[in-house]
C-alpha positions as CSV (number, residue, x, y, z in Angstrom):
1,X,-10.2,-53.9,-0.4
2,X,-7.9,-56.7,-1.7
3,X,-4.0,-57.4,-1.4
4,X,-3.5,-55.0,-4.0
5,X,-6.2,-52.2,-2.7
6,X,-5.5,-51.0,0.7
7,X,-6.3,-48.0,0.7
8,X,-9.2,-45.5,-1.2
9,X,-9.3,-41.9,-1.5
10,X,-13.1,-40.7,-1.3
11,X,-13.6,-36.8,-2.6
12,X,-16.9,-34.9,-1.7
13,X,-18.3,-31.8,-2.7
14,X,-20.4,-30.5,0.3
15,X,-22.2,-27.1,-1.2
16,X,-22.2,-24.1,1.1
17,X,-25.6,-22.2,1.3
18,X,-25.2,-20.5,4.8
19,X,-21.8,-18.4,6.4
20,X,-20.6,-19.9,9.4
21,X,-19.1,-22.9,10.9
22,X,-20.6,-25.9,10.3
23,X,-19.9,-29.5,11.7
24,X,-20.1,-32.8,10.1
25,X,-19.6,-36.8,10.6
26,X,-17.8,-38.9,8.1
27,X,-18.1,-42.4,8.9
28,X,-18.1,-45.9,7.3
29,X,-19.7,-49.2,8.0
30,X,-18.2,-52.0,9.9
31,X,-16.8,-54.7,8.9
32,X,-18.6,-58.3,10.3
33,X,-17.0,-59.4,13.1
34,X,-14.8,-56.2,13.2
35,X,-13.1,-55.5,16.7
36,X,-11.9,-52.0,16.6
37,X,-14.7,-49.9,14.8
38,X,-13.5,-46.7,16.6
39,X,-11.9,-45.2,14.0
40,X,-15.0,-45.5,11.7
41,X,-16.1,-41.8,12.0
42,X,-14.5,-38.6,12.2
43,X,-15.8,-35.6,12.7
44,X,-14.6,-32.8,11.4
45,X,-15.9,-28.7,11.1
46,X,-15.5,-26.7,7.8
47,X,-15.8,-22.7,8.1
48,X,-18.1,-21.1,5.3
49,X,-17.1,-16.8,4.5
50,X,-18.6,-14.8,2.0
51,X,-15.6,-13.6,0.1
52,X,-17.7,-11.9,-2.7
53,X,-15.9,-8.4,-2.7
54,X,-17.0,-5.5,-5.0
55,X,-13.7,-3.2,-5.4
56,X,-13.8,0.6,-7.2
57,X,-11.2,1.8,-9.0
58,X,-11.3,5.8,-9.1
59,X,-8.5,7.1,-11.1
60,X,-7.9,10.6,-12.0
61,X,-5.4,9.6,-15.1
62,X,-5.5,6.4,-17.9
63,X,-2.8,4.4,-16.8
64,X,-1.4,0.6,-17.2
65,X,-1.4,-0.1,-13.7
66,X,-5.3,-0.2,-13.7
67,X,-5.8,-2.4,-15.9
68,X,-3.0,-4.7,-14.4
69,X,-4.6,-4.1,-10.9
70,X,-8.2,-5.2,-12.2
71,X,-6.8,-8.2,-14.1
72,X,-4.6,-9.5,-10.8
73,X,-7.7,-8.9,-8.4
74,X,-10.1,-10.5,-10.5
75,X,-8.0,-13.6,-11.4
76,X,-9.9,-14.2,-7.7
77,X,-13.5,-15.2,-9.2
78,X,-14.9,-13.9,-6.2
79,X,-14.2,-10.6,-6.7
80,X,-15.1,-8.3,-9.3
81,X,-14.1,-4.6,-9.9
82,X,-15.5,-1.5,-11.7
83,X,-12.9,0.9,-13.0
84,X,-14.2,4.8,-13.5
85,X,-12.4,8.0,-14.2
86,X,-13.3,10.6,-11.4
87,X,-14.9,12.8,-13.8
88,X,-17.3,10.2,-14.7
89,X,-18.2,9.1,-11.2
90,X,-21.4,9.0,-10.0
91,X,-22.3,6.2,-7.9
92,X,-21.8,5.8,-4.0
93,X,-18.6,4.8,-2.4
94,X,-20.7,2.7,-0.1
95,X,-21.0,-0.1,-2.3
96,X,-17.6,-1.3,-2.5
97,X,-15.8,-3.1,0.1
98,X,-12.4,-1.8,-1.1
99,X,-11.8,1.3,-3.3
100,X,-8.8,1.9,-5.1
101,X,-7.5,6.0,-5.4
102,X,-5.2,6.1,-8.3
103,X,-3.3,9.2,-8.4
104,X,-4.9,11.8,-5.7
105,X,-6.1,15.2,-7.0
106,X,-8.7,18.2,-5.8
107,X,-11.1,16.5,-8.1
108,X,-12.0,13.7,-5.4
109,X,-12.6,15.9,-2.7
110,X,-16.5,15.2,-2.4
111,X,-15.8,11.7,-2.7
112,X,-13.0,10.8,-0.3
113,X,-14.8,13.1,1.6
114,X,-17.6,10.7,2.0
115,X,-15.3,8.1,2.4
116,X,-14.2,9.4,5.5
117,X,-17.8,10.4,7.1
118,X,-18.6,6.4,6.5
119,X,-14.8,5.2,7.4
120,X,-14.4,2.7,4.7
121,X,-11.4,1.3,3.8
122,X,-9.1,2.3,0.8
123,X,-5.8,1.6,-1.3
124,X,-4.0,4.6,-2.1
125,X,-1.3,4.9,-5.0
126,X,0.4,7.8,-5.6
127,X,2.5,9.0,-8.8
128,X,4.2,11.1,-11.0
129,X,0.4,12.8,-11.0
130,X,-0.4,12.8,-7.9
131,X,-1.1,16.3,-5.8
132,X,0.4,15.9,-2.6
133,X,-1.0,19.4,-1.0
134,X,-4.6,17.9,-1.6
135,X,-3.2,14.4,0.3
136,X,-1.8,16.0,2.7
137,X,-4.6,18.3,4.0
138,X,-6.8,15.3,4.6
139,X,-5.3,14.6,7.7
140,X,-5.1,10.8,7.0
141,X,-1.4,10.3,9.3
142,X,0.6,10.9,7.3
143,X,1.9,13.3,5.1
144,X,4.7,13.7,2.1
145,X,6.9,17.0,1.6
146,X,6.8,16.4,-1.9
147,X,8.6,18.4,-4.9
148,X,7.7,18.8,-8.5
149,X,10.2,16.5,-9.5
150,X,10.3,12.3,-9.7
151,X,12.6,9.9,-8.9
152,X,12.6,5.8,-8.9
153,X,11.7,3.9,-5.8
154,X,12.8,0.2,-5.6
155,X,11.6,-2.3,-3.0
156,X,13.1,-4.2,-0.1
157,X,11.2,-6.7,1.9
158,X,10.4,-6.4,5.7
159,X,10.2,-9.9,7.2
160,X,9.1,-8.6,10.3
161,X,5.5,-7.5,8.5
162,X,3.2,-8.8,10.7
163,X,-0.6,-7.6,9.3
164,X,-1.2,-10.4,7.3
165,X,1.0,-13.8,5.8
166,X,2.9,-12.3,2.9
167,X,5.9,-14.0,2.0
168,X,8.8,-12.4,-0.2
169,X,8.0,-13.1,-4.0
170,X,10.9,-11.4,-5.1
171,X,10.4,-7.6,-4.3
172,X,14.2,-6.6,-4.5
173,X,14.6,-7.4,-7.8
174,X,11.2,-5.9,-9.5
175,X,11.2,-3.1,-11.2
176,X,11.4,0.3,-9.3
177,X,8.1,2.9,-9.1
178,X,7.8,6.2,-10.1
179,X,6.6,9.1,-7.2
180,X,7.4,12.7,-6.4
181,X,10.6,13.2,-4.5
182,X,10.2,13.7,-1.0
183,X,9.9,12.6,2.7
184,X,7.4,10.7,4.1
185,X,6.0,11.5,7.8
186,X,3.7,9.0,9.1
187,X,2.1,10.2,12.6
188,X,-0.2,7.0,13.1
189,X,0.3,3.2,14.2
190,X,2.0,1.1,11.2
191,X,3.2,-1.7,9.6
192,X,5.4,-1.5,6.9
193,X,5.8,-4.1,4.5
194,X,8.2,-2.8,2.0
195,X,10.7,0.2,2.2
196,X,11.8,2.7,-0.1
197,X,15.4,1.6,-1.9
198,X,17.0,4.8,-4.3
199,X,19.6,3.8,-6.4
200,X,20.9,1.1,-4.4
201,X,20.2,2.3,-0.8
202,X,18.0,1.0,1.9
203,X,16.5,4.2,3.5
204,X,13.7,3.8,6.6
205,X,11.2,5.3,4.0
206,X,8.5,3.3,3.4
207,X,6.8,1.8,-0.1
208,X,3.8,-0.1,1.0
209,X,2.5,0.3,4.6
210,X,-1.0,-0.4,6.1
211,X,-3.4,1.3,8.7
212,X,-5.4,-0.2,11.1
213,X,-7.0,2.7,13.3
214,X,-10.7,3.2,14.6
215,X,-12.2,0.4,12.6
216,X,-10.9,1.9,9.1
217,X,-8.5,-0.1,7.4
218,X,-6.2,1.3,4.5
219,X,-2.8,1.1,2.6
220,X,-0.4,2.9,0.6
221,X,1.6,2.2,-2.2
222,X,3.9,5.2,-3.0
223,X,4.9,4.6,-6.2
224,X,3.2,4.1,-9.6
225,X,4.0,1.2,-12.4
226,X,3.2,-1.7,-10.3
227,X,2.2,-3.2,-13.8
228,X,5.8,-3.9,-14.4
229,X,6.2,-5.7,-10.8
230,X,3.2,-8.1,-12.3
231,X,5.0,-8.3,-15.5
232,X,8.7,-9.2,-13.9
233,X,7.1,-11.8,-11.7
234,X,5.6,-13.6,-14.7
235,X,9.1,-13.5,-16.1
236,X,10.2,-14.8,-12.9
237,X,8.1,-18.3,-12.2
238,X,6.2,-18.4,-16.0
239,X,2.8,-17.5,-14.2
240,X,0.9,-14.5,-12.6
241,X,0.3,-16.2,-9.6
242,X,2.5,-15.1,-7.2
243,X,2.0,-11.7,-7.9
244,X,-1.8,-12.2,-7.5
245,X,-1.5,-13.9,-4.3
246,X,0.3,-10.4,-3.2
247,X,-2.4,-8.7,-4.1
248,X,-5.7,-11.0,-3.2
249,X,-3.7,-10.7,0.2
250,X,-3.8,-7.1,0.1
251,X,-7.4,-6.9,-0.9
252,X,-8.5,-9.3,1.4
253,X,-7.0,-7.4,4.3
254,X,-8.1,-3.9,3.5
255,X,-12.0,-5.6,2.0
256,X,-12.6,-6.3,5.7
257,X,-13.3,-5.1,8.8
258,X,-13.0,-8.1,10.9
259,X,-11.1,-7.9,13.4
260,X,-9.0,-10.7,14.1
261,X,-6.7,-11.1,17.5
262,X,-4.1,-13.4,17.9
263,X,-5.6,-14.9,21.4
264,X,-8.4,-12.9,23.0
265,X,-9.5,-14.7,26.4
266,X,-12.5,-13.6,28.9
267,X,-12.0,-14.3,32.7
268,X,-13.8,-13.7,35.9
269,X,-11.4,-12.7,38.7
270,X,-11.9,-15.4,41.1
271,X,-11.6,-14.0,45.1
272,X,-10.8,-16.7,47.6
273,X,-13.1,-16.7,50.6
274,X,-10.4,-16.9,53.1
């Protein structure tokens, strides 16, 4: 250090070989005849996670969502994700933290019927394709009284959305979906992050809501084009980020099963002995 250098900004790169937290000591060497060396360390933790995340996309039509889907997820380097026609299908479900059901149909019965026997989490996005008698005799909570007829769903932001940090990247103004007409009924514990708006009105209907029940997490997004949302918001701020945020967010919620408490405190009762 001189006059002229009072400060120094060191950068490390610590590699992570085991998941967990970790602690460490940064410290420097005194000075001679230095009188406060107190401040010479600091010690400081750093939590390691394995974010690698397989994700499955199953899709019973070709559409430009997927491919918008796969790009946005993967723009995460840690995550990587196989795209497959349900006609083609042959792995196991089980292999995937996260699959992705594009557009619902009889034709995924043995699958999403092993789904459910191993309780692992899922996206669902419905459409103009989507058969909403097979959906709804799945008994998943909630169901759709749907019509052989579409119409154009645009979002509107819920502040109150409290399942994970997702801040308002310009919802109202993308691009509405495309889905059958009809009513929603959800008949299991939600949180809705975006709600239905047709041609101008807010309705209580919801767009994109998650589930959180009996260690299974899961979403869905009623509506199909979401390519255009990624589209507008590159329009909006130059840059695909935002609307990959939205959806590393989503993935990263409904990839694990970790269940995470606001404040979770352990106490003995403690009986005075008078």
């Amino acid at each position: 250090f001189s006059s002229d250098k009072k400060s120094a900004t060191i950068t490390a790169n610590l590699t992570s070989t085991k998941n967990g937290l970790h602690y460490y000591t940064a410290s420097i060497n005194a000075l001679k005849n230095e009188k406060n060396t107190k401040n010479n360390s600091k010690i400081f933790s750093v939590e390691v996670i394995n974010e690698q995340t397989k994700v499955l996309i199953l899709s019973s039509v070709l559409h430009p969502d997927i491919g918008a889907l796969k790009k946005s997820i993967e723009s995460n380097k840690q995550r990587s994700v196989d795209v497959r026609l349900v006609d083609d299908f042959k792995g196991n479900v089980s292999n995937y933290q996260l699959v992705i059901f594009y557009q619902l149909n009889n034709k995924f019965n043995s699958i999403f019927s092993e789904l459910k026997e191993q309780n692992s989490n899922y996206l669902l996005i419905s459409g103009a394709n989507t058969d909403w008698n097979f959906i709804n005799k799945q008994q998943l909570g909630f169901t759709k009284n749907a019509i052989n007829q579409t119409e154009n769903y645009g979002a509107i932001y819920d502040d109150s959305f409290l399942t994970f940090l997702q801040e308002d990247i310009g919802f109202d103004n993308f691009p509405p979906l495309k889905d059958k007409f009809g009513e929603v009924l959800i008949s299991k514990e939600h949180q809705t992050l975006l709600y239905q708006n047709v041609n101008g009105f807010k309705t209580n209907q919801p767009l994109l809501t998650t589930f959180d029940a009996n260690n299974q997490r899961s979403a869905v997004l009623f509506g199909e084009g979401i390519w255009k949302w990624r589209a507008a918001s590159f329009l909006n701020s130059n840059s695909f980020e935002e609307f990959d945020k939205f959806t590393g967010s989503l993935v990263q919620y409904l990839a694990s099963n970790k269940k995470r408490d606001r404040l979770e405190v352990n106490a003995n009762t403690i009986y005075p002995a008078n």
